[in-house]
C-alpha positions in Angstrom: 134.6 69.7 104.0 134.4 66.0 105.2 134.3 62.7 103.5 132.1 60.3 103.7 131.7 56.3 103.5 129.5 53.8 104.5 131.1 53.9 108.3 131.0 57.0 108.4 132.2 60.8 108.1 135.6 61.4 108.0 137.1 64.3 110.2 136.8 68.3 109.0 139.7 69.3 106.4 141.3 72.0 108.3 142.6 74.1 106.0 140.3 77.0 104.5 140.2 76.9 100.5 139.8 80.5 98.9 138.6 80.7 95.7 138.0 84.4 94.0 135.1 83.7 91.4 135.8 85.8 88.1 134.1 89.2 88.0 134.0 91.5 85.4 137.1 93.1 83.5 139.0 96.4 85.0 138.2 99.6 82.6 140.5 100.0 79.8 143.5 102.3 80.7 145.8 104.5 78.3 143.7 105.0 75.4 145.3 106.9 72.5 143.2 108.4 69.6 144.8 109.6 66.0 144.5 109.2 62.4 146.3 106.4 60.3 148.0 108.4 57.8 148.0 105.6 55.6 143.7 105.3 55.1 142.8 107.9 57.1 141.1 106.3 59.5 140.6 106.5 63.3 142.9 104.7 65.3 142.0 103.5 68.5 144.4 101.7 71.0 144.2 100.6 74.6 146.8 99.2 77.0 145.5 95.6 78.4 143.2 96.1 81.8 143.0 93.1 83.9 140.4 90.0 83.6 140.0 89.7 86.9 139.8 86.1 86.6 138.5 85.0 83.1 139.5 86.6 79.2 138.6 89.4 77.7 136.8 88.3 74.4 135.7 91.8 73.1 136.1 95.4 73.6 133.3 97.6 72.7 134.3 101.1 71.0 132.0 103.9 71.4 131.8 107.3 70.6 129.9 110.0 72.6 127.9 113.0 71.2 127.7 116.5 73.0 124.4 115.1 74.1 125.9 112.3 75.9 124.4 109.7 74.1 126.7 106.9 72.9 127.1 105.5 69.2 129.3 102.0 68.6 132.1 102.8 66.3 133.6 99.3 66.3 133.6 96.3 68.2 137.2 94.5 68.3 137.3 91.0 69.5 139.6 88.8 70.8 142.8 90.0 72.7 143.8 92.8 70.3 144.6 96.3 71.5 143.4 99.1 68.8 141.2 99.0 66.1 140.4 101.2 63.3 136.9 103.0 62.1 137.0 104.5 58.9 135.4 108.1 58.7 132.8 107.2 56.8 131.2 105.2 59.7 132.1 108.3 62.4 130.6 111.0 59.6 127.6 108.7 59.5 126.7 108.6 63.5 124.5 111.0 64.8 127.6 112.9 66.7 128.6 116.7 66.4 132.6 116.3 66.2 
């Protein structure tokens, strides 16, 4: 980088500046499945991956069927960590539990 004026350009700046541009999120790690006993729901909680330079704003829950196809049981946003589906929404995807 140099600066400039109307004499002229100043000398090169000699010292490298490293910047690592954001990318996208590490995979969620440590994910634990179970049913709240209190509603009977599915409980779904995740340890925090790294943002690899920017936040996290949502994670995306899905569930696969035997076919390999995926169906979205819940979308939780912000920084949280678990979320919970009722049944009724899993009973209601085209899945074969």
């Amino acid at each position: 980088m140099k600066a400039v004026n109307r004499w002229g350009f100043s000398q090169w700046f000699s010292d490298p500046t490293v910047i690592l541009a954001a990318t996208v999120p590490d995979r969620t790690y440590g994910v634990e499945a179970s049913i709240d006993a209190l509603t009977g729901a599915l409980s779904v909680s995740w340890d925090l991956p790294r943002d690899r330079g920017t936040i996290i704003i949502d994670y995306l829950v899905e569930i696969e069927a035997k076919s390999g196809t995926f169906t979205k049981i819940s979308t939780s946003s912000g920084p949280g960590l678990s979320c919970l589906t009722s049944m009724s929404v899993i009973r209601s995807a085209p899945i074969s539990l």
